[in-house]
C-alpha positions as CSV (number, residue, x, y, z in Angstrom):
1,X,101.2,13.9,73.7
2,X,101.1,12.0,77.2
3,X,99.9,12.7,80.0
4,X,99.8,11.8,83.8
5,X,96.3,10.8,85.5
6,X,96.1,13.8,87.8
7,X,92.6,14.5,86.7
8,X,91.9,18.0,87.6
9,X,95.3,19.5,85.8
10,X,94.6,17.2,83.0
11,X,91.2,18.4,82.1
12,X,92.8,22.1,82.4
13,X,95.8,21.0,80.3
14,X,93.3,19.4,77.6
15,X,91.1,23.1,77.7
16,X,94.1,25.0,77.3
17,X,95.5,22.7,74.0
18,X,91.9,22.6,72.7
19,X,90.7,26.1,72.9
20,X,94.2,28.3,73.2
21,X,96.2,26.6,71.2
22,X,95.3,24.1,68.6
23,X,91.7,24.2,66.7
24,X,90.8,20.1,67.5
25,X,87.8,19.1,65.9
26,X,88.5,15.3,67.4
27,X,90.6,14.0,70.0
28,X,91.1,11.0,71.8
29,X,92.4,10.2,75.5
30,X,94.3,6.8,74.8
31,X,94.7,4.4,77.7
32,X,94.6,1.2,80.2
33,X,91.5,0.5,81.5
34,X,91.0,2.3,85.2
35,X,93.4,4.9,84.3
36,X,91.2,8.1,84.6
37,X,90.1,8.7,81.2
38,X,86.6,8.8,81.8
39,X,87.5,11.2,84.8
40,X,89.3,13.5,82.4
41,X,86.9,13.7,80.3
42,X,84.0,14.5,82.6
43,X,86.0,17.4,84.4
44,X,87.0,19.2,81.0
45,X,83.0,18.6,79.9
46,X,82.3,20.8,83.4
47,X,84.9,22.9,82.6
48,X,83.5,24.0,79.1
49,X,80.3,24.2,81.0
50,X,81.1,27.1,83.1
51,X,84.4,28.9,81.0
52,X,82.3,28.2,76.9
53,X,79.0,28.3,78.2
54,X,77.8,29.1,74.5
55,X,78.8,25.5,73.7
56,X,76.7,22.9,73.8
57,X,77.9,19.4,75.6
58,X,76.5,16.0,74.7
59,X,77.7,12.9,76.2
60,X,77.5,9.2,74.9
61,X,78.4,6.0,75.6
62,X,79.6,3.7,72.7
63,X,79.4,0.5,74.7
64,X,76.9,-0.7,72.8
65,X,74.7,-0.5,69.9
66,X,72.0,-0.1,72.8
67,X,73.0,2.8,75.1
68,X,74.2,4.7,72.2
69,X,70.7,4.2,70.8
70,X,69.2,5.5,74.1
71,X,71.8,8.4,74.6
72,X,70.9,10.1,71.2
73,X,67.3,9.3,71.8
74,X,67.4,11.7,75.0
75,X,69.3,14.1,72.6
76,X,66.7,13.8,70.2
77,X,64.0,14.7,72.0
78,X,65.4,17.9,72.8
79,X,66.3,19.1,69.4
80,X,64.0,21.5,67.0
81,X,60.9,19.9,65.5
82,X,62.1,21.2,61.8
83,X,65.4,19.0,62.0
84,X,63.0,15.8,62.1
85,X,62.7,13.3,59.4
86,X,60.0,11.0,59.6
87,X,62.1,8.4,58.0
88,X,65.3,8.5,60.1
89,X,66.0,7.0,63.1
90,X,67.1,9.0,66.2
91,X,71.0,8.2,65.7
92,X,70.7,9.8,62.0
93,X,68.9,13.0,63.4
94,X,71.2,13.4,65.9
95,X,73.9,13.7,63.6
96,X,72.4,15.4,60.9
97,X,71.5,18.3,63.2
98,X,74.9,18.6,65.3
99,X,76.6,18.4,61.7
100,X,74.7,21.4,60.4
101,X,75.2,25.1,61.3
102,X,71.8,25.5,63.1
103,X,73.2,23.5,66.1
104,X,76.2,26.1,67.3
105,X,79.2,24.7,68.9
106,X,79.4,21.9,70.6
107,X,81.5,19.7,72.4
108,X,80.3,15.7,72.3
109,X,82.1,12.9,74.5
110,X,82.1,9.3,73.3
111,X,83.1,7.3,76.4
112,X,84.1,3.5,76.4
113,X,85.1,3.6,72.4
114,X,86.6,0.3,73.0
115,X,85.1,-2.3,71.1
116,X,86.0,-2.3,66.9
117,X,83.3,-4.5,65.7
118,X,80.9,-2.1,67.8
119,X,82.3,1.3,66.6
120,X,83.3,0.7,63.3
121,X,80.8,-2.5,62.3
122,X,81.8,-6.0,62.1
123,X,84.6,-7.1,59.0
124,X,82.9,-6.6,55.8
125,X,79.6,-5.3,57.4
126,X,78.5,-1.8,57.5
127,X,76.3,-0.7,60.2
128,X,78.7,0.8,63.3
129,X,78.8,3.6,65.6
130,X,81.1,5.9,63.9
131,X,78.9,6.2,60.7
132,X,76.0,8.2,63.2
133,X,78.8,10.3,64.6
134,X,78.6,14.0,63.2
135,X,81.2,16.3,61.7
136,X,81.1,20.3,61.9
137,X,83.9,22.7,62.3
138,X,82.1,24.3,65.5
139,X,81.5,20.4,67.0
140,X,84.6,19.1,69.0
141,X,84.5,15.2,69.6
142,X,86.0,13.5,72.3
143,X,87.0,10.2,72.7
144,X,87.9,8.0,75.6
145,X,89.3,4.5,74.8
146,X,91.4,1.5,75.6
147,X,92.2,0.9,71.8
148,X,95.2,2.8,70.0
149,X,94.2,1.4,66.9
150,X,90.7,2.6,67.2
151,X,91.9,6.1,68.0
152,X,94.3,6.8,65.1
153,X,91.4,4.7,62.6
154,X,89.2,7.9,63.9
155,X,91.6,10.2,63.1
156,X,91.7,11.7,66.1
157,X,94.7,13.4,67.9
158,X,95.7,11.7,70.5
159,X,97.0,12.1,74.3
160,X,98.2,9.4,76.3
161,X,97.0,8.7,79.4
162,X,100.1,7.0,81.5
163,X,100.4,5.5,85.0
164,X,101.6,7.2,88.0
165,X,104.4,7.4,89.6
166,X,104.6,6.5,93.5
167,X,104.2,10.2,94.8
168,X,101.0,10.4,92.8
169,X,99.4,7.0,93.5
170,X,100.2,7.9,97.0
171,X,98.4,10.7,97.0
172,X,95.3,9.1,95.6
173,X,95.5,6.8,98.0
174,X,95.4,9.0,100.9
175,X,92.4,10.7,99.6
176,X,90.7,7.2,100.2
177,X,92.1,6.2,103.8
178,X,92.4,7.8,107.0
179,X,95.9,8.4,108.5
180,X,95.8,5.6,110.7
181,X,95.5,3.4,108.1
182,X,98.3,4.4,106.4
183,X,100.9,4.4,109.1
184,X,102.9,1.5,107.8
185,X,104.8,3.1,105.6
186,X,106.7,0.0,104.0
187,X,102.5,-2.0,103.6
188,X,101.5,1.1,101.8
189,X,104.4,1.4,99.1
190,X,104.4,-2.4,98.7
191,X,100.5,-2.3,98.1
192,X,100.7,0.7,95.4
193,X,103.7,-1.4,93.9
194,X,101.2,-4.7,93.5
195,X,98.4,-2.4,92.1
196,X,101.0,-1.0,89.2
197,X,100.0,2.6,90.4
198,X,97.1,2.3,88.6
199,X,94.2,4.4,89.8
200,X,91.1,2.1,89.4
201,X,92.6,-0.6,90.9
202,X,93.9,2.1,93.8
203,X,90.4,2.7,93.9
204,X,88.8,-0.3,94.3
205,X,91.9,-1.6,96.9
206,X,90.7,1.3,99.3
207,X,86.7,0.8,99.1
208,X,87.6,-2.9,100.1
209,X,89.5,-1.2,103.3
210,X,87.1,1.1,104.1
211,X,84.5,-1.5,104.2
212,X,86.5,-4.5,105.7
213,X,88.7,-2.4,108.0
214,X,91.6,-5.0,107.6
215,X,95.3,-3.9,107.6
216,X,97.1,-2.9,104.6
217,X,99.1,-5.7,105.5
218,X,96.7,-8.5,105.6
219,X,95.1,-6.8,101.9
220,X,98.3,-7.9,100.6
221,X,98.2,-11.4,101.9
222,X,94.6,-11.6,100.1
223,X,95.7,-10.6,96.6
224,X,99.0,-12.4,97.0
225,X,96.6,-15.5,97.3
226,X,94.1,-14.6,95.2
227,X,93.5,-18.2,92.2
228,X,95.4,-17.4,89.8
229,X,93.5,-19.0,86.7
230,X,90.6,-16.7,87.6
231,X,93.4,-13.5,87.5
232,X,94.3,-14.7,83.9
233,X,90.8,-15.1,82.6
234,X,89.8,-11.8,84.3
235,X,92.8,-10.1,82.5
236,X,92.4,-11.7,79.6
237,X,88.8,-10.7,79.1
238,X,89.7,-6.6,79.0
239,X,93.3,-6.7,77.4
240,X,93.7,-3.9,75.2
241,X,96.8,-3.8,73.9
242,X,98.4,-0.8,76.0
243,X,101.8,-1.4,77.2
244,X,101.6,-1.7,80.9
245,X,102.6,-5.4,82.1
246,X,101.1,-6.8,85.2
247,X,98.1,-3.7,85.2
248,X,95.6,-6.0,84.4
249,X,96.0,-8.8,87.2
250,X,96.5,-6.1,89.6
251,X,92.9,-4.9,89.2
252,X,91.6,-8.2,88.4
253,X,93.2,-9.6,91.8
254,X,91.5,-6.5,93.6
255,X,88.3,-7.0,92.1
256,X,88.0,-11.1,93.1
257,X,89.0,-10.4,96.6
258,X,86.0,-8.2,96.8
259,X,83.4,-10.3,95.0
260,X,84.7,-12.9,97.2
261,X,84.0,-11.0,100.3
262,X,80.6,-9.7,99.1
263,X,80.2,-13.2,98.6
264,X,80.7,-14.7,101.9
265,X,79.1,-11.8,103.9
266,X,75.9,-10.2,101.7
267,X,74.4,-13.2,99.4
268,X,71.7,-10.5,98.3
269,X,74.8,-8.4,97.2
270,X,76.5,-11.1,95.0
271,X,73.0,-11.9,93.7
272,X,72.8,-8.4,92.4
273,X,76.2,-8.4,90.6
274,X,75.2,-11.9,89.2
275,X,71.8,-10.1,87.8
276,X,73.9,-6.9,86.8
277,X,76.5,-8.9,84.8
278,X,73.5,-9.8,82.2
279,X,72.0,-6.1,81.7
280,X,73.7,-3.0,80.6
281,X,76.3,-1.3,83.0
282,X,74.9,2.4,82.6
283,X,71.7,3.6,83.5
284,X,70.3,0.9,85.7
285,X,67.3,1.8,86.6
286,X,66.8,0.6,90.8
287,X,63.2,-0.4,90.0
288,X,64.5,-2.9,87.3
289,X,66.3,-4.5,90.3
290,X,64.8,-7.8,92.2
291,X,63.1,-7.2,94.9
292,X,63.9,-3.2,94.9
293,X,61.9,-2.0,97.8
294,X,63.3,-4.5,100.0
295,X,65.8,-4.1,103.0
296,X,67.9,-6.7,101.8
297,X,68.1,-4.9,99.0
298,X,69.1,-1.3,100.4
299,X,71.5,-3.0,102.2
300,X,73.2,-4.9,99.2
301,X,72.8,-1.8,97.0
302,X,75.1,0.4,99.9
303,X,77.6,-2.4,100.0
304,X,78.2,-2.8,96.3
305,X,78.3,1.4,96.4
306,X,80.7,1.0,99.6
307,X,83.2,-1.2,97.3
308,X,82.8,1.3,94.4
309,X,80.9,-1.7,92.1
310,X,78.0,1.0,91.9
311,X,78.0,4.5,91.4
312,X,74.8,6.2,92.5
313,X,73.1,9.3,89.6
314,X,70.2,10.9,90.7
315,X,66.4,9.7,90.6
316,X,67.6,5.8,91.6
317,X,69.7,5.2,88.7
318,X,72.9,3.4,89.4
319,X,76.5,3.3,87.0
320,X,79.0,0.4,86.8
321,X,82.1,0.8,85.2
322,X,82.6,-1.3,81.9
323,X,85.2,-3.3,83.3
324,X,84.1,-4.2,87.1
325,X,81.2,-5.4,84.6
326,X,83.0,-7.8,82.1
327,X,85.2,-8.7,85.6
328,X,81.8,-9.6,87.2
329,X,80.6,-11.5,84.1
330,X,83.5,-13.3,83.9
331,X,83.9,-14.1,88.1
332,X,79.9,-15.8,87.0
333,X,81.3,-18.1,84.8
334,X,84.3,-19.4,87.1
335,X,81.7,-20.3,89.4
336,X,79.7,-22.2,86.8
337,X,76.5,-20.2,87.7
338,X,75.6,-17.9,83.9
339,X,73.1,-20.6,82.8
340,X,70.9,-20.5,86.5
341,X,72.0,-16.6,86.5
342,X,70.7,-15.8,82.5
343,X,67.8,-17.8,83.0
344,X,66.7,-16.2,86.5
345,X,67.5,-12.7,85.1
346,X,65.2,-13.7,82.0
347,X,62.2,-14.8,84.3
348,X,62.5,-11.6,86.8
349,X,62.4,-9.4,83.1
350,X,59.7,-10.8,82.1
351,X,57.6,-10.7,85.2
352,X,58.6,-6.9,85.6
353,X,58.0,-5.1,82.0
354,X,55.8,-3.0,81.3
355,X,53.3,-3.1,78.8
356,X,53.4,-1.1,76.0
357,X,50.5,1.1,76.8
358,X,51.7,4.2,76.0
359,X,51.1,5.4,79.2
360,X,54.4,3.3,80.0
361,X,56.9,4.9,77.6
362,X,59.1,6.2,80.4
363,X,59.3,3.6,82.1
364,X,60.1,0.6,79.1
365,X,62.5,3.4,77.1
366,X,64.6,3.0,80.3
367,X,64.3,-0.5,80.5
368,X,64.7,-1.5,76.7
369,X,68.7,-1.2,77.1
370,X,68.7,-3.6,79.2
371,X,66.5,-6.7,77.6
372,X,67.8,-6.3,74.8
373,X,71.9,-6.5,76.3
374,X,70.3,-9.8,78.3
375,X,69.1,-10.9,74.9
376,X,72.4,-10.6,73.5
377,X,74.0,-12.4,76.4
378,X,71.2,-15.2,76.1
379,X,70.7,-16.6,72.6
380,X,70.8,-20.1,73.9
381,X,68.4,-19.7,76.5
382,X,65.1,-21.8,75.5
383,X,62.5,-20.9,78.1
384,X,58.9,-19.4,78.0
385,X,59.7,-16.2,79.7
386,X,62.4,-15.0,76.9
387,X,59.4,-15.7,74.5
388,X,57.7,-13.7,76.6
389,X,59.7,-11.0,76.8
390,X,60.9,-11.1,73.2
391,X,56.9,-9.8,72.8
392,X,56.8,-7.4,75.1
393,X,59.9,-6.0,74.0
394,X,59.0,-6.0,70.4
395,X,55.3,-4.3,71.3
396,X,57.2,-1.5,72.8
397,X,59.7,-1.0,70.2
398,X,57.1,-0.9,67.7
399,X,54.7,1.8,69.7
400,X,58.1,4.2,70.3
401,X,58.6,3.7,66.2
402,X,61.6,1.1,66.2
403,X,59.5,-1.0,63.8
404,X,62.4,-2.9,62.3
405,X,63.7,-4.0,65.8
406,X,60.5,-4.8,66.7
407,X,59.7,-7.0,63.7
408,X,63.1,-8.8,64.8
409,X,61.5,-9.2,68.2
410,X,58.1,-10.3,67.4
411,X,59.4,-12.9,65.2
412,X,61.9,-14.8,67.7
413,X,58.6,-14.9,70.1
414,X,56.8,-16.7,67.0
415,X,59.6,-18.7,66.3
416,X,59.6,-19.9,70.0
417,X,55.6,-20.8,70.1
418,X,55.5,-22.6,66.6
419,X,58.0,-25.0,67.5
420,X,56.9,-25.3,71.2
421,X,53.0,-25.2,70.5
422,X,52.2,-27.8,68.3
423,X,48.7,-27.2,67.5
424,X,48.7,-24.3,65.3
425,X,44.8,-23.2,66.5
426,X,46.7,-22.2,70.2
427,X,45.7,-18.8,71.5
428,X,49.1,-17.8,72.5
429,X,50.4,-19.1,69.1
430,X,47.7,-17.0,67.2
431,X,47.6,-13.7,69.7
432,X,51.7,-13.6,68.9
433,X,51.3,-14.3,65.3
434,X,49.0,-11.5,65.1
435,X,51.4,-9.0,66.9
436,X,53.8,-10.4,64.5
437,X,51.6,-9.3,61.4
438,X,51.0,-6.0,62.6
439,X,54.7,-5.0,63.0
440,X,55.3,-6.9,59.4
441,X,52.4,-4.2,57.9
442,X,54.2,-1.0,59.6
443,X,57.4,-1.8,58.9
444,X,56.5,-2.0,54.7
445,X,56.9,-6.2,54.8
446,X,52.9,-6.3,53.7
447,X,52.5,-9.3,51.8
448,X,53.6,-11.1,54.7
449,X,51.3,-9.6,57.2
450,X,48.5,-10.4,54.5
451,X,49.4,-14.2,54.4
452,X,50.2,-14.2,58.1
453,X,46.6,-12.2,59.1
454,X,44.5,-15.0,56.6
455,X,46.1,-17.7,58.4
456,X,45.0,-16.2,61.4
457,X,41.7,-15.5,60.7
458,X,40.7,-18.2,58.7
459,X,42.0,-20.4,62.8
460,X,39.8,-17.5,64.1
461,X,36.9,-18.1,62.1
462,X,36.7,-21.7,63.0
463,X,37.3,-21.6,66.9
464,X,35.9,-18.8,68.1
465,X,32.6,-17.0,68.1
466,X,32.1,-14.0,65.9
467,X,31.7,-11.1,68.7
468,X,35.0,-12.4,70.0
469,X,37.4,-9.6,70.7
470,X,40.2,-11.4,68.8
471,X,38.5,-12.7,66.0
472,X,37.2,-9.0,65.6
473,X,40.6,-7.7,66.0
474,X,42.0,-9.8,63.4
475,X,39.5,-9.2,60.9
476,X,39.9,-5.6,61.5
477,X,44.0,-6.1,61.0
478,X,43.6,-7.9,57.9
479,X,41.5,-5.0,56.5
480,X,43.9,-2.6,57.3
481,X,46.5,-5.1,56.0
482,X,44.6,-5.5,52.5
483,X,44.1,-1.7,52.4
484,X,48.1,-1.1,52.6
485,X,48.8,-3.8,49.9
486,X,48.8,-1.0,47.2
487,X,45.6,-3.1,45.3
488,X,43.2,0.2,44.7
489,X,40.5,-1.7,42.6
490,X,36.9,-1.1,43.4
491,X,36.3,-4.8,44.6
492,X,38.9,-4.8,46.8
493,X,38.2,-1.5,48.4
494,X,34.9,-2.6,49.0
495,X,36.1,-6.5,50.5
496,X,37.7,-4.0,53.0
497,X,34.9,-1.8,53.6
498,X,32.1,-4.5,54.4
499,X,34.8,-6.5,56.1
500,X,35.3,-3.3,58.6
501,X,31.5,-2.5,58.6
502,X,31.1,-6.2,60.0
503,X,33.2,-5.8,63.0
504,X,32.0,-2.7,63.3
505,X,28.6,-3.6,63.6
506,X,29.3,-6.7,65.9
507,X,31.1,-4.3,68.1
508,X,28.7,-1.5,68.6
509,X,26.6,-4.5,69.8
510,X,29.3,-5.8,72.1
511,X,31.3,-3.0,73.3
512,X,30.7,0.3,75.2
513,X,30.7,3.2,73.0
514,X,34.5,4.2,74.4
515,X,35.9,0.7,74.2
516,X,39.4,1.5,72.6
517,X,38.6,-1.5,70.1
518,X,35.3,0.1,69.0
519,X,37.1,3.1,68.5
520,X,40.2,1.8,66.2
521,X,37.2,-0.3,64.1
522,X,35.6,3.1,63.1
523,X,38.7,5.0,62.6
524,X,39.6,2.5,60.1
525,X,36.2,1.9,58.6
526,X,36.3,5.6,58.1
527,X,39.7,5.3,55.9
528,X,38.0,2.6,53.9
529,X,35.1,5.2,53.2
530,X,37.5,7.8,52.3
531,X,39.1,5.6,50.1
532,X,36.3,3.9,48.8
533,X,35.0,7.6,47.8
534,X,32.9,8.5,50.4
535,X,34.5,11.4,52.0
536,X,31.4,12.7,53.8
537,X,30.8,9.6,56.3
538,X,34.4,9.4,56.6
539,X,34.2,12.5,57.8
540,X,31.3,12.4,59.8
541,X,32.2,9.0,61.4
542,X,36.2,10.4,62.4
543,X,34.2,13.5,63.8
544,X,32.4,11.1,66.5
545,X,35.8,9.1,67.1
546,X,37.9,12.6,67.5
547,X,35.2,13.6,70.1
548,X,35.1,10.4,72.3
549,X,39.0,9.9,72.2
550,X,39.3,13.8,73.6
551,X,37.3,12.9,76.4
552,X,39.2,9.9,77.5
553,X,42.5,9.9,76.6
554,X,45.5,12.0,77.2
555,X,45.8,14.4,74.4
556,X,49.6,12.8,73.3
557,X,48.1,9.6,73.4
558,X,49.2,8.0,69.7
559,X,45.5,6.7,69.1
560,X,43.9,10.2,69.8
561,X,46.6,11.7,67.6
562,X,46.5,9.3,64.8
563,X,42.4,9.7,64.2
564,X,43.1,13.7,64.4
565,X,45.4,13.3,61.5
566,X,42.8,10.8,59.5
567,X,40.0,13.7,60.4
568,X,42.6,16.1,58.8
569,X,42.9,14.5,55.7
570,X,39.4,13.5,55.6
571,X,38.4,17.2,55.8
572,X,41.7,17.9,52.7
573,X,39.7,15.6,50.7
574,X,36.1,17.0,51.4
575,X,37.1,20.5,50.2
576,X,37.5,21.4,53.9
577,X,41.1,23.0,53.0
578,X,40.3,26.0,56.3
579,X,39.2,22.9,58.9
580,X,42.2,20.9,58.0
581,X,44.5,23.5,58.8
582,X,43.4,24.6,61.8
583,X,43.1,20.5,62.9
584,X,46.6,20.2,62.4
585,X,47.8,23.1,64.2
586,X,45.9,22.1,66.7
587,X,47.7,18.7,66.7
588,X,51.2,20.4,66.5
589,X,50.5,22.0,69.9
590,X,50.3,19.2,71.8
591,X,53.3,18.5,74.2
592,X,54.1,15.1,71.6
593,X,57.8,14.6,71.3
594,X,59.1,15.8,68.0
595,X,60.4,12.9,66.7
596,X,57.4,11.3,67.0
597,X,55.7,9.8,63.6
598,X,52.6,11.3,64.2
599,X,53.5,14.6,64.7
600,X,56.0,14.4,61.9
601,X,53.1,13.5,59.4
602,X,50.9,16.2,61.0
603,X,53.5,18.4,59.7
604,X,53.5,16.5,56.0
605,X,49.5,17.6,56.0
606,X,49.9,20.9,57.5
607,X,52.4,22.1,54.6
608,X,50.0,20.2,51.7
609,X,46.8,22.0,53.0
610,X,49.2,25.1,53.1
611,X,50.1,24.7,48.9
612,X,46.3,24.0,48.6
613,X,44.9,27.4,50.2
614,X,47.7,29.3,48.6
């Protein structure tokens, strides 16, 4: 099937195939780069909005591993509690639930499915999109993409998208310009002629005149002039294969005349695209921007928007299509600037991400995308900030329960510091290594937190005083560490014990009674009693913690969750079968997220104290 890129009969056209006269359950919308796919596909989502509103419509973008991850984490959080599975990972409940019959129809877009080794995993490596993607006879998948081959490998039936004609581009273009700047008849059909009809570059040819105000006929001049090497490499980088000869340099040529005009006339403009071409093109965030607040940087913001490089969402959050972005990257590298522009993006990262108090989830789940694509883009780069980073990062993945990304993290930080800090007794070396350990215990690697937590202690031991907060903490780690290593003998059970009663002790000397440190010392001295076989001052001991945490934290906070869920188990094991049920429901009415760990094994208790009253 082909079609022509008049966008609103398309979407109609594609309605009345899907839903009148063929049962789809995937199809794909084949063509060049800038055609209007991504168009087409948002009007017929609107469309099944208003004329199927019993459908549900779900939209994701496969241009990386990354903003597919956060797409079906938003999905996720919206889904029923039952469909979670403590052991899955978002993109796995996402599919199991659209694939069953619980979900009702649905209709899910996957835009930008251009990249092979991302959609279908690298050669001879499992791991891709497509194996997350569900499969119901009530779910209708959508695909837009550059890549014939990757259509008909989905199995998808397929519509090509095709160019214009002259009437059509025309038409688009007077959309864009007034009527006086269309008045030379002979400019205009020569300029829709060099842009191949093609409605991005169309597009983009038009912002440039509405923000330039040059003639038609001195636009031409420019892209007739344009370098020509930088046309090539700019084509090069997003061939795909689609038979439309000369489509490329036409909106390559367009898009360097307008980087080199943003160049000469907004520096704080052209510094943005340089940062922008090392993050993630979707979802950017304007407070991950430099200097956001700024008036330099309004004004550089409305000119990239004014040459269509930025498309404004609500609540500050800006779009830039997939290819302005790999035109941007590659107009960077002409200029010899992606080493200065990597590493300055790095340092402004690192200065501006938040911590992972929890508090902060928000804000870093928006962000995370984004250090992670400039950690792609930057494996080379050998600095202190992407250390830095590479920590925060990995504190945050490990908090929002993407322990095995975080362990990846964490260890590329310790990497960094052990071969940069010599002297193995360094407190930055030691405080990353014991981040490091904790991940490695959470995400089931325990014999190596063990080794990693006794070479930090025994450091610890040695150079610091024994009411120091970090020697306490990683005592306290290495107790929980020993605890999880599966060795259930008496002696060791009671090593841990009097090693937490220690730094308990210390601490109650040291810190307030609500110091958060305090607090995680008795929660897990109290697991030690409990599994040391002495329920009752477990109990009594999570009892006080449970009390002090309800009076200073938020009541989704994971810490205050985590010691409800001890207390709950603590009263299972005491014979308190009543009091542990109740606990739990109480913890399932908090306003947690249901994909949340803690909530999930609230529900794993809830259904044991269940089979134990029955």
């Amino acid at each position: 099937m082909k079609l022509k890129p008049k966008q609103e009969l398309q979407a109609d056209w594609v309605a009345v195939l899907v839903f009148f006269h063929q049962n789809f359950q995937r199809l794909a919308l084949v063509g060049l780069g800038g055609i209007g796919k991504t168009q087409i596909a948002l009007k017929f989502a609107y469309w099944v909005r208003q004329a199927k509103p019993e459908y549900s419509i779900f939209w994701v973008p496969a241009l990386s591993d990354a903003t597919f991850e956060q797409a079906c984490d938003a999905i996720a959080r919206k889904l029923p509690a039952q469909v979670m599975d403590k052991n899955d990972d978002l993109k796995r409940v996402v599919q199991r639930y659209l694939s069953s019959g619980i979900s009702g129809p649905w209709l899910l877009v996957v835009d930008n499915a251009d990249d092979e080794d991302i959609f279908f995993g690298p050669s001879n490596s499992p791991g891709g999109l497509w194996d997350y993607l569900p499969d119901s006879e009530g779910g209708l998948t959508l695909f837009t993409t550059r890549s014939r081959k990757l259509a008909v490998e989905t199995e998808a039936d397929i519509i090509d998208i095709h160019e214009m004609d002259s009437d059509e581009a025309m038409g688009l273009l007077g959309k864009w310009l007034s009527q006086n700047q269309l008045v030379d008849a002979a400019a205009v059909r020569k300029l829709l002629k060099e842009l191949t009809y093609l409605p991005l570059a169309i597009t983009q040819a038009a912002a440039y005149l509405n923000s330039t105000q040059v003639s038609i006929a001195d636009y031409l001049q420019l892209l007739r002039s344009t370098e020509k090497d930088i046309i090539k490499l700019l084509s090069r980088e997003f061939r795909d294969g689609n038979r439309y000869p000369g489509s490329q340099n036409a909106v390559a040529t367009t898009w360097l005349v307008s980087f080199e005009q943003i160049r000469k006339s907004n520096r704080t403009a052209a510094d943005l695209l340089a940062f922008i071409s090392c993050i993630e093109p979707k979802a950017i965030p304007r407070s991950l921007l430099p200097n956001p607040e700024s008036e330099e940087t309004f004004y550089a913001i409305g000119t990239l928007r004014g040459y269509a490089f930025l498309v404004s969402r609500e609540d500050s959050v800006f779009d830039m299509h997939n290819l302005v972005h790999l035109a941007t990257r590659a107009w960077v590298a002409k200029q010899g600037f992606t080493a200065q522009v990597k590493e300055t993006a790095m340092r402004h990262l690192e200065r501006i991400f938040p911590s992972d108090d929890f508090a902060n989830r928000n804000l870093w789940r928006d962000y995370l995308p984004h250090a992670l694509k400039l950690f792609e883009e930057s494996k080379d780069l050998d600095i202190k900030e992407a250390a830095d980073l590479y920590e925060q990062v990995g504190r945050c993945l490990r908090v929002d329960g993407r322990v095995k990304e975080a362990v990846a993290c964490l260890r590329k930080c310790c990497l960094w510091k052990e071969s940069n800090f010599s002297d193995e007794t360094h407190p930055s070396r030691l405080a990353s290594q014991h981040v490091l350990a904790g991940a490695y215990q959470e995400n089931g690697q325990v014999k190596e937190a063990v080794e990693l937590l006794e070479h930090v202690v025994k450091i610890r031991e040695t150079t610091l005083d024994e009411t120091h907060p970090s020697r306490l903490a990683s005592q306290h780690e290495l107790a929980r560490a020993y605890q999880a290593n599966g060795q259930v003998k008496e002696a060791v059970e009671h090593v841990v014990k009097e090693a937490v009663e220690h730094v308990v002790k210390i601490q109650e000397t040291t810190l307030d009674e609500t110091h958060p440190s305090r607090l995680a010392s008795q929660h897990e001295l109290a697991r030690a009693y409990q599994a040391n076989g002495q329920v009752k001052e477990a109990v009594e001991l999570l009892e006080h913690v449970v009390k002090i945490q309800e009076t200073t934290l938020d009541e989704t906070h994971p810490s205050q969750l985590t010691s409800q869920h001890e207390l709950a188990r603590a009263y299972q094991a005491n014979g308190q079968v009543k009091e542990a049920v109740e606990h739990v429901v109480k913890i399932q009415e908090t306003t947690l997220d249901e994909t949340h760990p803690s909530r999930l094994a609230s529900q794993h208790e809830l259904a044991r104290a269940y089979q134990e009253i029955e």
